[in-house]
C-alpha positions in Angstrom: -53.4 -36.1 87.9 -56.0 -33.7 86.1 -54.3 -31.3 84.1 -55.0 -27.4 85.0 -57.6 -26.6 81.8 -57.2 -22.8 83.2 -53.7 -22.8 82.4 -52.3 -20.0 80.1 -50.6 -20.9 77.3 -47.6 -19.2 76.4 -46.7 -18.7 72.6 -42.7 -17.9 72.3 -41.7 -15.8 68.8 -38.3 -16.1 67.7 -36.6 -13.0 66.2 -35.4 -13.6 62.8 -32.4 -11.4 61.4 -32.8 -8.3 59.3 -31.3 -10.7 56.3 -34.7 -12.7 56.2 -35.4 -14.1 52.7 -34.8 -11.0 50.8 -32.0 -10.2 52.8 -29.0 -11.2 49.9 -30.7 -9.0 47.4 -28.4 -6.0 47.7 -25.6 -7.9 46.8 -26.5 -9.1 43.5 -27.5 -5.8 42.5 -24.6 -4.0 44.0 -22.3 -6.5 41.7 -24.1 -6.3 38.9 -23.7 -2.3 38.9 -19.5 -2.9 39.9 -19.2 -5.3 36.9 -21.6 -2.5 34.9 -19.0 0.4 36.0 -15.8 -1.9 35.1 -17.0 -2.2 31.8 -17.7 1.4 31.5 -14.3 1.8 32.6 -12.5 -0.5 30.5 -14.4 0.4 27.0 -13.3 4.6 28.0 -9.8 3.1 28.5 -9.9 1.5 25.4 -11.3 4.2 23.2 -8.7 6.6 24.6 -6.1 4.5 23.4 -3.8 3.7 19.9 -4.8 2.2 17.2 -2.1 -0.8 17.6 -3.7 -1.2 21.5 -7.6 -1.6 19.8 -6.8 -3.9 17.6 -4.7 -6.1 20.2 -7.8 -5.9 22.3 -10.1 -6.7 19.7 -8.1 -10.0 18.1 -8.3 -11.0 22.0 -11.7 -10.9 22.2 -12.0 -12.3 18.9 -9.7 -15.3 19.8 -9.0 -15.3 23.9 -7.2 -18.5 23.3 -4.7 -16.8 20.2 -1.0 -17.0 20.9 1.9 -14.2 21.1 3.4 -13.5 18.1 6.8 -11.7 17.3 5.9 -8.1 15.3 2.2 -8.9 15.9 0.5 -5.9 18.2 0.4 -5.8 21.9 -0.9 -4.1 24.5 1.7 -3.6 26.8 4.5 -0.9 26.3 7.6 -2.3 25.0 5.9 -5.6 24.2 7.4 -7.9 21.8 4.6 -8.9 20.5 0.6 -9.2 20.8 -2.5 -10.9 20.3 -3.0 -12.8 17.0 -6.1 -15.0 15.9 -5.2 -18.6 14.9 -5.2 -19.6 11.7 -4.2 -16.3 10.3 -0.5 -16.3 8.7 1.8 -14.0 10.1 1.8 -10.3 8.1 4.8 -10.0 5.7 6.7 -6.6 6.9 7.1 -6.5 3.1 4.8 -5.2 0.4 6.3 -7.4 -2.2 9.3 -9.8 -3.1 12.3 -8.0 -4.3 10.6 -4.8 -2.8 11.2 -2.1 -0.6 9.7 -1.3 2.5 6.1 -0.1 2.9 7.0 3.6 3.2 8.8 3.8 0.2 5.7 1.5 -1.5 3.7 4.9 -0.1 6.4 7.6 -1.8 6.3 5.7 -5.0 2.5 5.6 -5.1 2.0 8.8 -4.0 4.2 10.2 -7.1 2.0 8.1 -9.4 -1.0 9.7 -7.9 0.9 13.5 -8.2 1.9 12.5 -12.0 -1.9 11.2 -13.0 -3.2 14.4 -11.6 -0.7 17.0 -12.8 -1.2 15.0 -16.5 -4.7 15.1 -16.4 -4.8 18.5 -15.0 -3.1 19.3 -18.5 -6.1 19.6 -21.3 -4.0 20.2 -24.0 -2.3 16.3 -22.5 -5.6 14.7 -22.9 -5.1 13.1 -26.2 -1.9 11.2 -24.3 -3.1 10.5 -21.4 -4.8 7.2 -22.4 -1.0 6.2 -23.4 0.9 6.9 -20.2 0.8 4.0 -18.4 1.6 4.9 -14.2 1.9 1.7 -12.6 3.6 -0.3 -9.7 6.0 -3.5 -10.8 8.4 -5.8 -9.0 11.4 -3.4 -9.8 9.7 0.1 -8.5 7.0 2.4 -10.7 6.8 2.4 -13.7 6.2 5.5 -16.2 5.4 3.6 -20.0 4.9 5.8 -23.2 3.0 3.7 -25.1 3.2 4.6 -29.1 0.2 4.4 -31.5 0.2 3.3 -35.4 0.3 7.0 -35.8 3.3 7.7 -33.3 2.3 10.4 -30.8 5.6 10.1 -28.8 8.2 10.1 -31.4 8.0 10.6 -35.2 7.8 7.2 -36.6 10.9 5.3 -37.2 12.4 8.3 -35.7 14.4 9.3 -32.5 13.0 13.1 -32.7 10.1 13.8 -29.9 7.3 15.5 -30.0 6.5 18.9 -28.2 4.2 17.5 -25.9 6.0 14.1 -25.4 8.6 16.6 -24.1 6.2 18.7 -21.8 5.3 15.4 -20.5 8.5 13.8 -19.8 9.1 17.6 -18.1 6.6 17.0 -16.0 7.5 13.4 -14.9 10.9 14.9 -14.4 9.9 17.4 -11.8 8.3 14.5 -10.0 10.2 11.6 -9.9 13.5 13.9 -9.5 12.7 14.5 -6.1 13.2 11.2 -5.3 16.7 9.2 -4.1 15.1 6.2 -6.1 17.5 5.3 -8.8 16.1 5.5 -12.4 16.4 2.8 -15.3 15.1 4.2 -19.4 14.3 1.9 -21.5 13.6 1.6 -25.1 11.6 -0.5 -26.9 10.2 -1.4 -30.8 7.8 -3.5 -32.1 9.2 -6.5 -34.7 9.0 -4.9 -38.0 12.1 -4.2 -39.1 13.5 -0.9 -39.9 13.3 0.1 -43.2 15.0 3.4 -42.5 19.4 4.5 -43.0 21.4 0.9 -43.3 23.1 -0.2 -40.7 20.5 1.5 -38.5 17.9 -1.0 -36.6 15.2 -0.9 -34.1 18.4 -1.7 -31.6 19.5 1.6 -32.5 16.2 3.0 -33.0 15.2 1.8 -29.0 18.6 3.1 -27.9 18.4 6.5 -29.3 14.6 6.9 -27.9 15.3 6.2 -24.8 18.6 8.5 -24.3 16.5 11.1 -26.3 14.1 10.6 -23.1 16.7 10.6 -20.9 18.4 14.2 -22.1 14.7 15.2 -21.5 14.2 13.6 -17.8 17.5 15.7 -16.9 16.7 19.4 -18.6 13.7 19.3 -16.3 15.6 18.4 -12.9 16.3 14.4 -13.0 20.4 14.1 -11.8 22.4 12.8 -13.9 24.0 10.8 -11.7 20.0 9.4 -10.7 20.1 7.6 -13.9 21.9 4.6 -13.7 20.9 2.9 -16.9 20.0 3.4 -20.6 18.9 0.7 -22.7 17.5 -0.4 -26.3 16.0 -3.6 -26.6 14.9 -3.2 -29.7 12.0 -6.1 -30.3 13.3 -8.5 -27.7 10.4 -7.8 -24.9 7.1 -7.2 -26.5 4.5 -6.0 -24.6 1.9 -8.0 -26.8 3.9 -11.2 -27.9 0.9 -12.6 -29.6 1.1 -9.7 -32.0 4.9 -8.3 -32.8 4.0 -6.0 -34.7 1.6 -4.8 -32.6 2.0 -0.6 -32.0 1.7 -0.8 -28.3 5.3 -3.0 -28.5 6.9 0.4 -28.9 7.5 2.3 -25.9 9.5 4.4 -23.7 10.0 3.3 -20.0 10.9 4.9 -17.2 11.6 2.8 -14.1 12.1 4.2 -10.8 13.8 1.5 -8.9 13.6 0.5 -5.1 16.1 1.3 -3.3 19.0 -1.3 -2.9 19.0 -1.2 1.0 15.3 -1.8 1.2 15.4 -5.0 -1.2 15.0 -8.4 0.6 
């Protein structure tokens, strides 16, 4: 049979969805800006809060895989503990062994700073000031008069002070007698023995130097009852033991203890 070569022909389109290729676009770019915004969110959250919260975030992102640890920070209210890079040790609450707590560490140092200033505020001071040595130790801080050849504190091979050694001890007084810290004075000589009255040494010579301090410390506002301890030790701990009869072995110091309920 001949087929019809007048025929129409008949060409079917199919509708295709609004989608089409570039249909999925939207999507990408409409999580791309809800990932953008919950950033945004997230980094205003974080700079609106504490310090402790920051740095919990921070050793998270630092370390996502770090463990809770007891004292560490956290970031939830309450929290027992927070997020702490590995490998670090674990922060000793304590500033030092046989210490006190951190804020006392801050009062103690904080009268160092207040005694440096107030001493070097004092021109007339200035030829001393190179000799009082303001310093933190394992007991507390310590407040040294450290003598020259010449002895600028006390008269040599003498307990008697001199004027400014007692303006200075005045002013170390009005300081440190503000604080419930418990204070230790201690006397000290080089090795060379005294040539002075007999029966008179550098145990007696320490002894007397150091209450002499002492009657000063409490004229000028130090309690009595703050001082808990007065002591000569004549040549027994030398500040220079390569040299005994180094100058510098005779000092005066004044220790202002940590508290007993604060020491480990």
């Amino acid at each position: 049979m001949q087929k019809n070569q007048d025929a129409p022909r008949v060409i079917v389109k199919k509708a295709r969805g609004h989608g089409g290729h570039h249909g999925g676009a939207w999507k990408v770019a409409y999580a791309d800006f809800v990932t953008a915004m919950m950033a945004l969110f997230i980094v205003l959250w974080i700079v609106g809060q504490s310090k402790t919260v920051r740095e919990a975030v921070a050793a998270y992102f630092k370390d996502p895989s770090g463990i809770q640890q007891q004292g560490a920070p956290s970031i939830l209210k309450g929290g027992a503990g927070g997020i702490k890079p590995q490998g670090l040790p674990p922060k000793d609450p304590e500033p030092r062994e046989g210490g006190s707590g951190k804020s006392e560490t801050a009062a103690l140092e904080a009268t160092a700073a207040t005694l440096r200033e107030k001493i070097h505020s004092q021109s007339h001071l200035a030829n001393l000031e190179d000799k009082v040595r303001i310093e933190m130790v394992d007991q507390g801080l310590r407040i040294q008069l450290v003598e020259t050849d010449q002895g600028i504190f006390f008269d040599v091979g003498s307990s008697r002070v001199k004027v400014a050694t007692r303006e200075l001890l005045t002013i170390v007084a009005g300081e440190v007698g503000k604080l419930p810290n418990d204070l230790v004075v201690e006397g000290h000589t080089d090795a060379r023995p005294y040539a002075g009255a007999p029966n008179y040494s550098n145990w007696e010579l320490s002894a007397d130097r150091a209450n002499a301090a002492r009657r000063i410390l409490e004229a000028g506002g130090v309690p009595p009852a703050q001082v808990v301890q007065v002591v000569g030790y004549a040549d027994r701990q030398l500040a220079n033991p390569k040299d005994p009869l180094d100058a510098t072995n005779r000092r005066t110091s004044i220790i202002v203890r940590y508290t007993a309920k604060a020491a480990h």
